[in-house]
N, C-alpha and C positions, 0 to 999 in steps of 0.2 A: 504493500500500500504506500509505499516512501516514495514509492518513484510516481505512483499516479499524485502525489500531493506536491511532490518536483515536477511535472510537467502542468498541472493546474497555476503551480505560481509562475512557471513561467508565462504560459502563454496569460493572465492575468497583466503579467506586465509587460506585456505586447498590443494588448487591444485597445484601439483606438478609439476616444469618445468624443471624434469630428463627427458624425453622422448616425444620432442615435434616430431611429425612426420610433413615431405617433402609435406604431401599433407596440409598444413595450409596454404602454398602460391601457392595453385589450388584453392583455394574457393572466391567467389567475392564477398569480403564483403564491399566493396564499391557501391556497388550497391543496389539502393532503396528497393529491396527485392529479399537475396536468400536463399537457402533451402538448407538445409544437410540433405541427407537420408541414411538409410544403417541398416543394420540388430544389434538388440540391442546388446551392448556392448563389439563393437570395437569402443567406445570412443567420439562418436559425442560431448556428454556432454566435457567430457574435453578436445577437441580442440575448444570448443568455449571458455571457460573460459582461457585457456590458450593462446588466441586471445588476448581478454580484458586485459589480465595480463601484455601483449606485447605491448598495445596500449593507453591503458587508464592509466590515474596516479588514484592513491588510492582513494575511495571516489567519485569520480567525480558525479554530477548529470547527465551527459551527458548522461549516459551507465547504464543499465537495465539488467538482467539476470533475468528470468522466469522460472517455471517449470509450463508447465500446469498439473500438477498431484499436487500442490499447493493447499488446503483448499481456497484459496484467491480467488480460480473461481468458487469456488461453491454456494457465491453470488453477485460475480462482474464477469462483461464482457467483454472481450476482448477491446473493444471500450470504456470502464472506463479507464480499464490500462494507454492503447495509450493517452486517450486526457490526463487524469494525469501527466502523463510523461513527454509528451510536454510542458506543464502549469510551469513542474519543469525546462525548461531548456531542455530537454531531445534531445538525438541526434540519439543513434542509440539503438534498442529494439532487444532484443534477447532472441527467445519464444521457448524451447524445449519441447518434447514431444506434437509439437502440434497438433498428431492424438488424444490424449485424451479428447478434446474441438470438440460437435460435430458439429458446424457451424462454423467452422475453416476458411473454406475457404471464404466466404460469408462477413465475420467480419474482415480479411486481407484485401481482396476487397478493402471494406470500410475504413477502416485504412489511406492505400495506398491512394485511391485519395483523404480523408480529409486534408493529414498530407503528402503535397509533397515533404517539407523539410527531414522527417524522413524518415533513414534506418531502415529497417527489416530484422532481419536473423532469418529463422524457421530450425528446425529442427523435424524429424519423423523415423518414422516407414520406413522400403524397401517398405512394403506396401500402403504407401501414394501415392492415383493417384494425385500429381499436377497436370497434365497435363489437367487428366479427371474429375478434382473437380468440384463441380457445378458453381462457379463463375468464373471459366475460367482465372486460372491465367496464364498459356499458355505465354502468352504475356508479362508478367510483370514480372516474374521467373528465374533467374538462379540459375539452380541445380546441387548439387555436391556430388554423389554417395560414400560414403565411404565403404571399405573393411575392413577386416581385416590385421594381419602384413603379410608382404612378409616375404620371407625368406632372403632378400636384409634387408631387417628392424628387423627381429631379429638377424640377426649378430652383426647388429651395436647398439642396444638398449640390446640387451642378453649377447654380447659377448665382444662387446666394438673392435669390427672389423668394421671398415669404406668403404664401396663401391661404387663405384656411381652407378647411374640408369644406367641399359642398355635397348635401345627398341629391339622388338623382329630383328629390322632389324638389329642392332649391333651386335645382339645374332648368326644370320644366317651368317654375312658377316665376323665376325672378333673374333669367340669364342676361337682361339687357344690365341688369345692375353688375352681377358678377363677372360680365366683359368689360363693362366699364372701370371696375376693380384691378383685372387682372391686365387688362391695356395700358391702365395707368401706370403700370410696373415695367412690364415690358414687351416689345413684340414677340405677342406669343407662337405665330407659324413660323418661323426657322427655328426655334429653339423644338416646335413641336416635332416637324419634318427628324432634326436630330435625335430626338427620342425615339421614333419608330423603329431608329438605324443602331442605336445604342445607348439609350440608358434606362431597359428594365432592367441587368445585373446590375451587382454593385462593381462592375467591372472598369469604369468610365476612368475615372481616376489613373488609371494603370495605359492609357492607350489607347486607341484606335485599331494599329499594325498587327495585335492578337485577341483580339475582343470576341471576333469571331472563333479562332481557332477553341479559345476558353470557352464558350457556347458550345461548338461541336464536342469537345471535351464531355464536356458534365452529360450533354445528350447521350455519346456511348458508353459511359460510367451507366448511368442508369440502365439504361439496355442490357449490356454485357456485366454489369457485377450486382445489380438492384433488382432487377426481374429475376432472374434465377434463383436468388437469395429469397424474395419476401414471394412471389408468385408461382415457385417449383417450375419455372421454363424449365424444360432439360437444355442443356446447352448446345446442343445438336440443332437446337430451333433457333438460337439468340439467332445465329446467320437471317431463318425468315425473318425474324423481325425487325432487323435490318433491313431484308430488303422490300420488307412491306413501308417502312419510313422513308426508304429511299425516294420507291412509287407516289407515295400520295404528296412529298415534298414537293414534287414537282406538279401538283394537279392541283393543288389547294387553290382557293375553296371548292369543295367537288362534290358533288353530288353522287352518294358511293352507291357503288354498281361491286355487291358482295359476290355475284357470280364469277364477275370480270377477274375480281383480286383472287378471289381462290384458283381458280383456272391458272393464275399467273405464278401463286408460291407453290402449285399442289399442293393445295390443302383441303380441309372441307370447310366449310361454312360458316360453321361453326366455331371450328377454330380461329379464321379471320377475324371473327367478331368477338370471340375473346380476347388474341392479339390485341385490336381498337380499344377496349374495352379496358387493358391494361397501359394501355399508352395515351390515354385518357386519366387514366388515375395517377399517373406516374407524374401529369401536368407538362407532356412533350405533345399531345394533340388537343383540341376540344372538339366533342362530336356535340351536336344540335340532332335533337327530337323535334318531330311536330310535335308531340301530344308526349309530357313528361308525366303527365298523370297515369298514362295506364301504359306506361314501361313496363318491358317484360325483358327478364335476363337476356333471353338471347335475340331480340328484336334489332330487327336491323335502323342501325345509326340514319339519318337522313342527311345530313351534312357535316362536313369537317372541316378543320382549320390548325395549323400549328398555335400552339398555347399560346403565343406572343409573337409580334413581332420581327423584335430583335433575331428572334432562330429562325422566322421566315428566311431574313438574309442571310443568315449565316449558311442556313441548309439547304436554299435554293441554288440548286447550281448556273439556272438560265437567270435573267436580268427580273428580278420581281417585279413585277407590277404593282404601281404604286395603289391600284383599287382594292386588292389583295390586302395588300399589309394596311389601310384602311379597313376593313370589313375585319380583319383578325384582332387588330386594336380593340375595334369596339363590340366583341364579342369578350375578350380576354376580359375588358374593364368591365363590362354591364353583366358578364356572369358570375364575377367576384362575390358580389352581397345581394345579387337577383338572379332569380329564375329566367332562364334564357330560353326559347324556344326558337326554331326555323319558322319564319314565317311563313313560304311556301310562294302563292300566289301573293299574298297580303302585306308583303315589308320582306325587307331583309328579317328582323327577326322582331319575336313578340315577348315580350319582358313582364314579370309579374303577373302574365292573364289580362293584361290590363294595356299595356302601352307598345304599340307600332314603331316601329325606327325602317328607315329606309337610310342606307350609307352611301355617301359619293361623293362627288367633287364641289366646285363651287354650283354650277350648274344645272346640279340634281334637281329634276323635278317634282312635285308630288302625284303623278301620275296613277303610280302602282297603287297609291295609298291614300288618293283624294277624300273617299267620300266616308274613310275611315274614322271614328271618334276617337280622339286621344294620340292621335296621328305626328309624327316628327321625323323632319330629314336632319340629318347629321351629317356635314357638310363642312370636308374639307377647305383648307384656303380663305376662311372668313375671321374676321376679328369679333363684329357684331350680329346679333340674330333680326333672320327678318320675317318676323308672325312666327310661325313654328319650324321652320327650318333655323337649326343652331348650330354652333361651330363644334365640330368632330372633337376638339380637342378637352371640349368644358368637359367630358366624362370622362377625363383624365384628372380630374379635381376632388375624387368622391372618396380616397384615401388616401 
């Protein structure tokens, strides 16, 4: 345990607290056990440390930082750690990567009702089912989905432009004022345009020249060492699922034809659709349903899109279309804290059961969506809104 409390103090006084983000006080780390999950490296690891930093004085026995990809679990247990810790004093435990530990859940369990005193904060993989783990932490759980930056949070961490949140109902009800707000700061379409290209990681800071390399990185990390590990891929398939990301990188937004892909990896159907289904949790695609409500396991996806932008570019090997990485944007942002559906005939896509978006250029017209109630075009290239068409970037403000 001396070496894992040598490598806690190190990397403690390494972490940086230039860029702490708004969602450090959404996580309930007061509570006997909760979970950060979110797709690798939009920073789970350092907003926990930068927690500690904030909370704990130097030193302390109380506080633990873990990595389970630590040499120290390859002959100690989880339930070593825990009673050690507590024996020392120990207050609150903080165990990252803990899809790498395969009886993770089971050994939290236990933890938990040994040690009622101690807090647990875990963190993982998008792919981590808490819910569905075998020991049923359901009950005893609070989790907290992390993202990548908004374009609200790269202004203010890139540009050193301050904003506040707006929710989407802010954004519908009152966006002549909050253009006029955020105009008054600065010209917001080239800084926007930038964002598309490079600042959802927290990668900006480091370069341009490997930004993307760093993207394709983390994309076959998850692939080839995160699916295998939390989804039982055999690894004889990670190849398909390559080269099923390969295919629709280059087709997004697509309207999937499950016949066409499986004919393509031989596979069956089914299998495609778990593949999707896995690279959708994983936060490397987003699929769109028409109809979310009567989803059924293996029902086929209606449309796709890479998670964000930023890997649009990275993973597209032809020249992206700037409509694309618009339509992936504002899918990425509006399914964050809403329900997102394919609109179909009726919009690009329909939000909450309730709200219409159609996405495009300055240009767009309300055509598809005229005689629709509650109707909005999102519209690139504009500073100010005109009646219900508003500028693409405001729902880049909502976190």
């Amino acid at each position: 345990m001396e070496n894992l409390i040598s490598h806690f103090n190190y990397r403690m006084e390494n972490v940086s607290m230039s860029i702490v983000r708004d969602s450090i006080n959404d996580i309930a780390w007061d509570e006997r056990l909760s979970a950060i999950v979110g797709p690798r490296g939009v920073g789970k690891t350092t907003i926990i440390l930068q927690y500690i930093k904030s909370n704990y004085e130097r030193l302390t026995p109380k506080v633990l930082y873990a990595t389970l990809e630590d040499l120290y679990f390859s002959t100690h247990t989880l339930m070593d750690l825990a009673e050690t810790f507590v024996m020392r004093g120990g207050e609150h435990l903080f165990l990252d990567e803990i899809h790498r530990y395969p009886t993770w859940s089971k050994e939290i369990k236990l933890i938990y009702d040994t040690f009622p005193k101690l807090k647990i904060t875990i963190s993982g993989s998008s792919l981590l089912q808490i819910l569905n783990a075998e020991a049923d932490l359901s009950r005893r759980c609070i989790t907290h989905t992390m993202q990548g930056l908004s374009f609200r949070e790269f202004l203010r961490f890139y540009k050193n432009i301050n904003i506040p949140i707006a929710s989407l109902t802010d954004i519908l009800t009152t966006p002549a004022d909050i253009c006029g707000s955020v105009n008054s700061l600065c010209k917001p379409i080239p800084y926007f345009h930038e964002y598309l290209r490079y600042g959802y990681f927290p990668y900006y800071m480091e370069g341009h020249d490997h930004y993307y390399e760093k993207v394709n990185n983390v994309v076959n990390y998850v692939i080839s060492s995160e699916m295998p590990l939390v989804c039982k891929i055999e690894n004889v398939n990670v190849r398909k699922v390559q080269m099923l990301l390969s295919v629709i990188s280059g087709l997004v937004p697509y309207e999937i034809d499950i016949s066409k892909l499986a004919l393509m990896m031989q596979a069956s159907r089914n299998t495609v659709i778990n593949y999707l289904n896995y690279l959708n949790q994983a936060k490397i695609i987003n699929l769109l349903y028409s109809d979310i409500s009567s989803l059924k396991k293996v029902q086929k996806p209606d449309k796709m899109y890479l998670e964000n932008a930023n890997m649009l570019y990275a993973l597209t090997l032809n020249q992206t279309h700037v409509g694309t990485a618009r339509e992936t944007f504002a899918v990425n942002q509006l399914g964050y804290k809403h329900r997102i559906e394919y609109g179909k005939a009726n919009g690009d896509f329909n939000v909450d059961g309730t709200y219409r978006f159609e996405v495009g250029g300055s240009g767009k017209s309300f055509q598809q969506i005229a005689d629709i109630p509650n109707s909005y075009v999102l519209a690139d290239d504009m500073e100010y809104p005109t009646g219900n068409k508003l500028p693409l970037w405001l729902i880049g403000l909502m976190y």
